[in-house]
Steps between C-alpha positions, in 0.01 A plus 500: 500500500797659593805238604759580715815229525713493788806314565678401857866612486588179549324379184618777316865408605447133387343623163841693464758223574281274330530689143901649567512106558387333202674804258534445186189259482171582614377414842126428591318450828190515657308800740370333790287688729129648605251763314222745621252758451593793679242728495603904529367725819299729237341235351443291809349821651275585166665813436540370097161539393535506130621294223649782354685596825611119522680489183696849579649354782567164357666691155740760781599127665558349163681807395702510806607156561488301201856365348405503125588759240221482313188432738221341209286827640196335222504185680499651852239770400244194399573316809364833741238545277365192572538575892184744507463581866663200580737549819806251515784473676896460413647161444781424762774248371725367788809325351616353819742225300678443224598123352726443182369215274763361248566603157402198287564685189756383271857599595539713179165651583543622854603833438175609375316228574334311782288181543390330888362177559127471596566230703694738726223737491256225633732415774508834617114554445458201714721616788332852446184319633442597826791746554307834496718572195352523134717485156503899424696425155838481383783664437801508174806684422577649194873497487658837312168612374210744694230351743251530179235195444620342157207375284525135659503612814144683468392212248523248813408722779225318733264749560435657884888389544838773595778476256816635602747564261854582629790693264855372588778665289867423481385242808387770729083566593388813362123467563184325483141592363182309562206417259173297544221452234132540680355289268572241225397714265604865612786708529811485657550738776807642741499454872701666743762304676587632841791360703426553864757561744438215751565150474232223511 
């Protein structure tokens, strides 16, 4: 299924302070907000009949929107297969806030290395209760090097969750790429972040 991440400009302004903030070490937070399945007009309508017909589209929206380089085409061929005549909708990812958790990392490690407190995680899943919010995922910077997962960072991915990885260089935001790993034991794909122009 198809996932689609988008970001109030609000949120996407905090995300930006938050990382030009915390330069040269690397800032973490959380994605707060709500999820759904959208489900497109043509397949809503039953115009995709086929399995075959299903997959096209979904390879022209991977194709067009995704934010990786190199798309794992293998993995993503597998995953269609699988769909038959199966008709699904898009995942919609609402980031509506943004928190920053502290950097309990070592001082000599922060600049490439971060580390929160669980206990602050259960607080906030606690006051999540009830809220009509849901923890999306969370969010680093890596400070002077590219918005690329590093091999710890997919190592302790929780699977279903958005990571957002920010690139700050010389201090100053110069873009963010999100990843999320279906499954515990699958690959790693891009989503598409999309800032919308309207604040929350």
């Amino acid at each position: 299924m198809q996932t689609v991440v988008e970001m109030g400009t609000d949120a996407y302004l905090f995300l930006k302070t938050s990382v030009e903030t915390a330069y040269p070490k690397e800032a973490c937070g959380v994605l707060l907000g709500k999820q759904e399945i959208c489900v497109p007009d043509e397949i809503r309508q039953g115009k995709m009949t086929s399995g075959k017909e299903y997959k096209e589209n979904l390879n022209e929206i991977w194709r067009r929107e995704s934010t990786l380089e190199k798309t794992k085409k293998d993995e993503m061929n597998k995953v269609h297969e699988s769909l038959g005549g199966v008709k699904e909708g898009i995942k919609r990812i609402w980031i509506e806030e943004i928190r920053t958790l502290e950097n309990q990392a070592e001082e000599k490690r922060k600049q490439t290395y971060f580390e929160v407190n669980p206990l602050q995680l259960y607080c906030l899943e606690r006051e999540l209760e009830n809220s009509g919010k849901e923890l999306l995922g969370f969010y680093h910077s890596h400070p002077d090097c590219a918005a690329v997962l590093s091999g710890e960072d997919e190592t302790y991915m929780i699977p279903g969750l958005i990571y957002l990885i920010v690139s700050v260089s010389d201090g100053h935001f110069e873009g963010i790429r999100g990843y999320q790993k279906p499954c515990a034991d699958g690959a790693v794909w891009g989503v598409r972040i999309s800032p919308v122009i309207k604040t929350i």
